[in-house]
C-alpha positions as CSV (number, residue, x, y, z in Angstrom):
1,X,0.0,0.0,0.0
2,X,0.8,3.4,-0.6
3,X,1.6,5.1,2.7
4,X,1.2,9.2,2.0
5,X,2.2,11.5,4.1
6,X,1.5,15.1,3.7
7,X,1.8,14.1,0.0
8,X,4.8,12.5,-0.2
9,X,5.9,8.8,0.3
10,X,8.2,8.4,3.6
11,X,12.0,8.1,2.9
12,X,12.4,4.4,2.1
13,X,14.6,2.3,4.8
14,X,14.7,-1.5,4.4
15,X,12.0,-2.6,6.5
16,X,9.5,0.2,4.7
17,X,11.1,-2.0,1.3
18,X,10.2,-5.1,2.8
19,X,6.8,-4.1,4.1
20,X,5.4,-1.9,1.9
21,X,3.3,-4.3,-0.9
22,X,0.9,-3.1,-3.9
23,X,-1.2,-5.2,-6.1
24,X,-0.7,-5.0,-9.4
25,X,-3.9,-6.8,-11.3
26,X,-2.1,-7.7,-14.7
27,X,1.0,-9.2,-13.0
28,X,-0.7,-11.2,-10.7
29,X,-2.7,-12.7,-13.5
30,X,0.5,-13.2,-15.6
31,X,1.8,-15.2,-12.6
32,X,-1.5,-17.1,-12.5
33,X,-1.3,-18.6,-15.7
34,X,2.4,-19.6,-16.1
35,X,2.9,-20.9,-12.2
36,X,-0.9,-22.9,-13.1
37,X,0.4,-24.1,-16.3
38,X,3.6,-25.5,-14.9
39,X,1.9,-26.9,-12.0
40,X,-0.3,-28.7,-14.2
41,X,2.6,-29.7,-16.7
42,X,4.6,-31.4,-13.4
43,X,1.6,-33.1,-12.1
44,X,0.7,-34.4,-15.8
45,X,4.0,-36.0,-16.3
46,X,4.3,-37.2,-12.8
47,X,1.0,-38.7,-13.1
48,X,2.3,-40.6,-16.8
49,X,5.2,-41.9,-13.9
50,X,7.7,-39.4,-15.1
51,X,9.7,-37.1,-13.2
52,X,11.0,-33.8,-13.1
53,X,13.1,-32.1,-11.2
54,X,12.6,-30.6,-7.5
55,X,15.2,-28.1,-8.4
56,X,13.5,-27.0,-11.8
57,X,10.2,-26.5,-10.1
58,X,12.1,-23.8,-7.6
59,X,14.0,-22.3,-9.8
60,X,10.8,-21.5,-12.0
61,X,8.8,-20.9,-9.3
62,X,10.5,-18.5,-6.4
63,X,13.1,-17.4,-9.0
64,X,11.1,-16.8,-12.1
65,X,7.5,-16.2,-11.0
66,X,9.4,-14.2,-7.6
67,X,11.3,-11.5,-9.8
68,X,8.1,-10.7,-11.7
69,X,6.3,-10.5,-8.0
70,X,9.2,-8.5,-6.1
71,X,9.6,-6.2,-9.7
72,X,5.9,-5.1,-9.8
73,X,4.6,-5.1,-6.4
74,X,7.1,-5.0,-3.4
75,X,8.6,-1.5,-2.1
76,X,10.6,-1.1,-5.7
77,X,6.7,-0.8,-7.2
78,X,6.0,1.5,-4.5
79,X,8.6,3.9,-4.6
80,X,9.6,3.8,-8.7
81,X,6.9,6.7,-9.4
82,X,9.6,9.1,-6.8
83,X,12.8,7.4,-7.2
84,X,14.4,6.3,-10.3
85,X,16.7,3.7,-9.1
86,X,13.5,1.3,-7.6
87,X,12.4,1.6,-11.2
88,X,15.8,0.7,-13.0
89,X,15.5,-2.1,-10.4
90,X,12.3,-3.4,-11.5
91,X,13.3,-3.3,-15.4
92,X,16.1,-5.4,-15.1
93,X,14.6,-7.5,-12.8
94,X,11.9,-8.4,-15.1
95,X,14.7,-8.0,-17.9
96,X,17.5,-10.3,-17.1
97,X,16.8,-11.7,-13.8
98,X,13.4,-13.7,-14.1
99,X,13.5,-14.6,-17.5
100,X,16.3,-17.1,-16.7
101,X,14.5,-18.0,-13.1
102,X,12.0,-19.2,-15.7
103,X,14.7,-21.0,-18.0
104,X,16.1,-22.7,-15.3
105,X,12.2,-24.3,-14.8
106,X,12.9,-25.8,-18.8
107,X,9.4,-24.8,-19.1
108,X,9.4,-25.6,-23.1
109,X,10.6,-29.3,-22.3
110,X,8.1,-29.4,-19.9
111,X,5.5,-28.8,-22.2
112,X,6.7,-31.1,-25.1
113,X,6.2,-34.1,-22.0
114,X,3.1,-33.0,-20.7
115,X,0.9,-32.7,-23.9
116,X,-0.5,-35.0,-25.9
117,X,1.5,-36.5,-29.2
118,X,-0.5,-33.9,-31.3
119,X,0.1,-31.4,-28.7
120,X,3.9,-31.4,-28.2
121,X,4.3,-31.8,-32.6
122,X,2.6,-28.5,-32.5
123,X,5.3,-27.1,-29.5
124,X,8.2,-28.3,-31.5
125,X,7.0,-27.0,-34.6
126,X,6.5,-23.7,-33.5
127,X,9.8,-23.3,-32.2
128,X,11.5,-24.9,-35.4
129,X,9.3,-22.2,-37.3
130,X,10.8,-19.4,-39.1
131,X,9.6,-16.6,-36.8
132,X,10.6,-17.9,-33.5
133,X,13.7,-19.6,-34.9
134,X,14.7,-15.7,-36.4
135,X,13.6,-13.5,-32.9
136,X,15.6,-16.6,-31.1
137,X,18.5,-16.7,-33.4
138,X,21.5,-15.6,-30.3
139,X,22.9,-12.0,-32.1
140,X,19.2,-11.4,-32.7
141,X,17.7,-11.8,-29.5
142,X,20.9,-10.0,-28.0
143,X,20.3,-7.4,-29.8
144,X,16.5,-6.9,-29.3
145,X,17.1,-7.2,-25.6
146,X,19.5,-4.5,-26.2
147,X,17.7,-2.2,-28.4
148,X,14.9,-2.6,-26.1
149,X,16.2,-1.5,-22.4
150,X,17.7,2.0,-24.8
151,X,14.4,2.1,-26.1
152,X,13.1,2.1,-22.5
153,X,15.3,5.1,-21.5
154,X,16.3,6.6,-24.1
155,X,13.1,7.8,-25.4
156,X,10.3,9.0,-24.1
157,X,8.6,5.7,-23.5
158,X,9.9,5.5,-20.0
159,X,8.5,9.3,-19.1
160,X,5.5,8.4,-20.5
161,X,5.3,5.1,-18.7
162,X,5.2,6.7,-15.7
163,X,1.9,9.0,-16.6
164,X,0.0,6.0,-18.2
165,X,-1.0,2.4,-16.4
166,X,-1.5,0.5,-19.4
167,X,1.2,1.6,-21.2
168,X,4.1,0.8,-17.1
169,X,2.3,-2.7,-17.6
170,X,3.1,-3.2,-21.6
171,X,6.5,-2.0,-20.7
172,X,6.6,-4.5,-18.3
173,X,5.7,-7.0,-20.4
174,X,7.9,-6.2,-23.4
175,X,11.3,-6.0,-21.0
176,X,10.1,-9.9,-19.9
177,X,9.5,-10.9,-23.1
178,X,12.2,-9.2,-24.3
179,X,14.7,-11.8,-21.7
180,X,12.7,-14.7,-22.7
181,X,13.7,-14.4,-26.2
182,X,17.4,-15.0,-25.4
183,X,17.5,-16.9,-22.4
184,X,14.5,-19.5,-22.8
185,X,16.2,-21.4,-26.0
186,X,19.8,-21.3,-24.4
187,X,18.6,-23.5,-21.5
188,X,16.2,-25.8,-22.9
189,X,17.2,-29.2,-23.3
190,X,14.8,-29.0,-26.9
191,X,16.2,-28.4,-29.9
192,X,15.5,-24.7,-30.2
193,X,18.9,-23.1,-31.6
194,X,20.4,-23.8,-34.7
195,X,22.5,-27.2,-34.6
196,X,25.8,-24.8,-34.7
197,X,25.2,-23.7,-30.8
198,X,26.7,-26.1,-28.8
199,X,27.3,-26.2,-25.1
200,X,30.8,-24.6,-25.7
201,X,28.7,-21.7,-28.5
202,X,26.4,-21.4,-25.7
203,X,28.5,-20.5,-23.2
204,X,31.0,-18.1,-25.2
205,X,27.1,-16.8,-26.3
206,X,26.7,-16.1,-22.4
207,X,29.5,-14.4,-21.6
208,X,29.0,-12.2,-24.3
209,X,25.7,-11.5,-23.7
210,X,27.1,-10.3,-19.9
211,X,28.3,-7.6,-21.6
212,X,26.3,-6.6,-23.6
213,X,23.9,-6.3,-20.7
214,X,26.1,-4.4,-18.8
215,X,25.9,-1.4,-21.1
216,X,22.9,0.2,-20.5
217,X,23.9,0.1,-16.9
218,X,27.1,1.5,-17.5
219,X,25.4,4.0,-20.2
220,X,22.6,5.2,-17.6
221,X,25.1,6.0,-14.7
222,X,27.6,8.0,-16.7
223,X,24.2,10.0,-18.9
224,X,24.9,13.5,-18.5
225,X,20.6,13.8,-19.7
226,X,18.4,13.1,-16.7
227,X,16.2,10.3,-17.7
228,X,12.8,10.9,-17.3
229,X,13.9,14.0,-15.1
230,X,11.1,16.6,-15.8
231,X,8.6,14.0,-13.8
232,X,11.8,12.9,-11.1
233,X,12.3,17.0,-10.6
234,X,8.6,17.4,-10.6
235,X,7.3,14.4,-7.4
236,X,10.5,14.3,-6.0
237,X,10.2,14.4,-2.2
238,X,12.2,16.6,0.1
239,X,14.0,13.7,1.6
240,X,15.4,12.3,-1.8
241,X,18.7,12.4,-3.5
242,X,20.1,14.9,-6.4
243,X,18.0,13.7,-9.4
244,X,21.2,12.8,-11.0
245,X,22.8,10.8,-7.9
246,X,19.9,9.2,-8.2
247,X,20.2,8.1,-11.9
248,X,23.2,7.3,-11.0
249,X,22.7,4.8,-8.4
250,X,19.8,3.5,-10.6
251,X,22.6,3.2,-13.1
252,X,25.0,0.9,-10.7
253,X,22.0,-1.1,-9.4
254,X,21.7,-2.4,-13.3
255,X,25.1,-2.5,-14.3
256,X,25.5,-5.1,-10.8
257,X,22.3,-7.0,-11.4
258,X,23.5,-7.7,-14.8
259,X,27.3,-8.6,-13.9
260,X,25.1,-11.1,-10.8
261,X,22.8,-13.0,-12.8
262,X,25.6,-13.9,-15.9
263,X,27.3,-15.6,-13.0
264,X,24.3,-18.6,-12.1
265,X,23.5,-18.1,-15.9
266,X,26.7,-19.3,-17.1
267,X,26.7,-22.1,-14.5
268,X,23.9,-23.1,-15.7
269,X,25.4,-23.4,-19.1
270,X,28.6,-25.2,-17.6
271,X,26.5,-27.8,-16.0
272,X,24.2,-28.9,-18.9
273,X,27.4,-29.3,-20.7
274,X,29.4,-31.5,-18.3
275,X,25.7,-33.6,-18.1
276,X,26.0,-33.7,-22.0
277,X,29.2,-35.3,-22.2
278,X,28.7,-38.0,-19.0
279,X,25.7,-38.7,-21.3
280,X,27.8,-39.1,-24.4
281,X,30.6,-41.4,-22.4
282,X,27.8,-43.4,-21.2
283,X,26.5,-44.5,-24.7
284,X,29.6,-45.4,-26.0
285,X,30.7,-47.2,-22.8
286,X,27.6,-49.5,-23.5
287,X,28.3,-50.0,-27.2
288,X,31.6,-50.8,-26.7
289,X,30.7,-53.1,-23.6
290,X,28.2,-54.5,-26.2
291,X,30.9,-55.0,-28.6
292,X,32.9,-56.7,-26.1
293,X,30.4,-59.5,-24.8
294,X,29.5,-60.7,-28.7
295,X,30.6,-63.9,-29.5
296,X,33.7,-63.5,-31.6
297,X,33.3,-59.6,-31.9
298,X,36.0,-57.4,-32.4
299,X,36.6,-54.0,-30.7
300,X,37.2,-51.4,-33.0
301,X,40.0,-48.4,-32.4
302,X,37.8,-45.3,-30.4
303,X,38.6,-42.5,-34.0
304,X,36.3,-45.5,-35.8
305,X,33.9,-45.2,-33.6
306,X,33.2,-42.0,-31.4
307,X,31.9,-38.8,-32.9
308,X,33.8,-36.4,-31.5
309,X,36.0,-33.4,-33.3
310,X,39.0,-35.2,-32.4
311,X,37.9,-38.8,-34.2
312,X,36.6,-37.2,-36.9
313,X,40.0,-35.2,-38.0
314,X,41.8,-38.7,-37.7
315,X,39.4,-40.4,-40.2
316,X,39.7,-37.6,-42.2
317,X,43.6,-38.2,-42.2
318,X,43.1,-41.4,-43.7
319,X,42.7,-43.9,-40.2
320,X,46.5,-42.6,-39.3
321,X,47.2,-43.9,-35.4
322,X,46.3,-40.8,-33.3
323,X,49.3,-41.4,-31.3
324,X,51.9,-40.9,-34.4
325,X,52.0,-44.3,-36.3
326,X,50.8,-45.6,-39.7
């Protein structure tokens, strides 16, 4: 709730943060939908007697559905209408922090297992289409995430955003989305990138994207041009900072959210990899094993056999002895 007092909000402290609370209608039923859909995906595939993960449900839960809470209704909702840096808080909170809360959930997988056969051919068609596959191509969706958090405050859509409802909510919507694009078909375990982006693409893909999301951090706190300063000059109460200080801590607050959540992201990245490759040792663990107990069967050198870079080459060199011999 808005607490007013003789116009003005009280200076925020940390417990005024944590307590103050608004609703915000359009978020709440945003968070309706996906945390009810994934519910009902986890108990669908559970009830076939699969599994998924404890972890995923969490991680998609209090870190996806959480940011999009915390961003549009804690103290940061409260107080981003006096103080810029709540707001710059919010954005990339719904920006960069719970699109990949939602990632980590896999909620595409999830919904290729929970649907009927008809059902998940649609799923995986969609995302093979040409649309999706071009807004989720990697240097695209980096640079709409980009081009959009500029947009945001570098125009007048943010100053605007601030005078009209509807359009604070789109905005909302469009910095979430916006995340999604990139971050949803990095961590998938579907086949939503082109073939090229392996787990080694993908991470170089990560840490490059890191800095690219720094920028309009780093861009915001050095701005000589107050963003959105008429309406900061205009409601600013008489306990808040210099407009530009401010900006300025706004600035920092994005540029270390951004620097924070490439960190777990390209964990994440790191750890579907090494499960990748355990995966890949298994399989031809077996078939050589398999290879091993047939009657009369003989084992055949690992560059005949594996499909790794390294094999490959040496059958390309004409079956030479990878250790130097003909």
């Amino acid at each position: 709730m808005r607490e007013l007092s003789a116009g003005y909000l009280p200076e925020p402290t940390l417990g005024r943060l944590l307590e103050s609370w608004q609703p915000d209608v359009p978020a709440l039923l945003l968070v309706g939908v996906l945390g009810g859909l994934y519910g009902w995906g986890v108990v669908r595939v559970r009830g076939r007697g699969g599994s998924w993960s404890l972890l995923q449900l969490l991680a998609f839960v209090f870190l996806g559905l959480g940011a999009i809470v915390v961003s549009t209704m804690s103290g940061l909702a409260v107080y981003d209408h006096e103080l810029f840096w709540p707001a710059a808080v919010q954005n990339t909170g719904l920006d960069l922090l719970a699109p990949l809360g939602l990632a980590l959930g896999d909620p595409l997988r999830l919904a290729v297992e929970a649907l009927p056969e008809g059902g998940a051919r649609r799923v995986r068609r969609i995302l093979t289409g040409r649309l999706v596959r071009t807004l989720t191509f990697p240097l695209v969706s980096s640079v709409l995430v980009l081009t959009t958090e500029l947009t945001v405050y570098f125009t007048p859509y943010f100053a605007n955003a601030l005078r009209v409802g509807r359009l604070h909510e789109l905005m909302y919507l469009q910095l979430l989305a916006a995340g999604c694009l990139f971050v949803l078909p990095v961590l998938t375990r579907e086949q939503a990138l082109p073939a090229w982006c392996t787990h080694p693409v993908r991470a170089a893909l990560v840490f490059l994207d890191g800095v690219v999301d720094a920028l309009p951090g780093l861009v915001v706190m050095t701005h000589g041009t107050l963003i959105a300063g008429a309406w900061y000059l205009h409601h600013a109460p008489p306990w808040s900072p210099d407009v530009r200080h401010d900006q300025q801590i706004g600035g920092g607050a994005m540029l270390g959210i951004a620097e924070l959540v490439a960190v777990p992201f390209l964990l994440a990245i790191l750890a579907q990899w090494v499960r990748a490759e355990r995966a890949r040792t298994a399989v031809l663990d077996r078939r050589l094993d398999g290879e091993l107990a047939a009657p009369g069967g003989l084992v055949r050198p690992w560059w005949e056999t594996e499909e790794s870079e390294v094999a490959v080459r040496v059958r390309r060199q004409g079956h030479a002895d990878p250790y130097g011999h003909l």
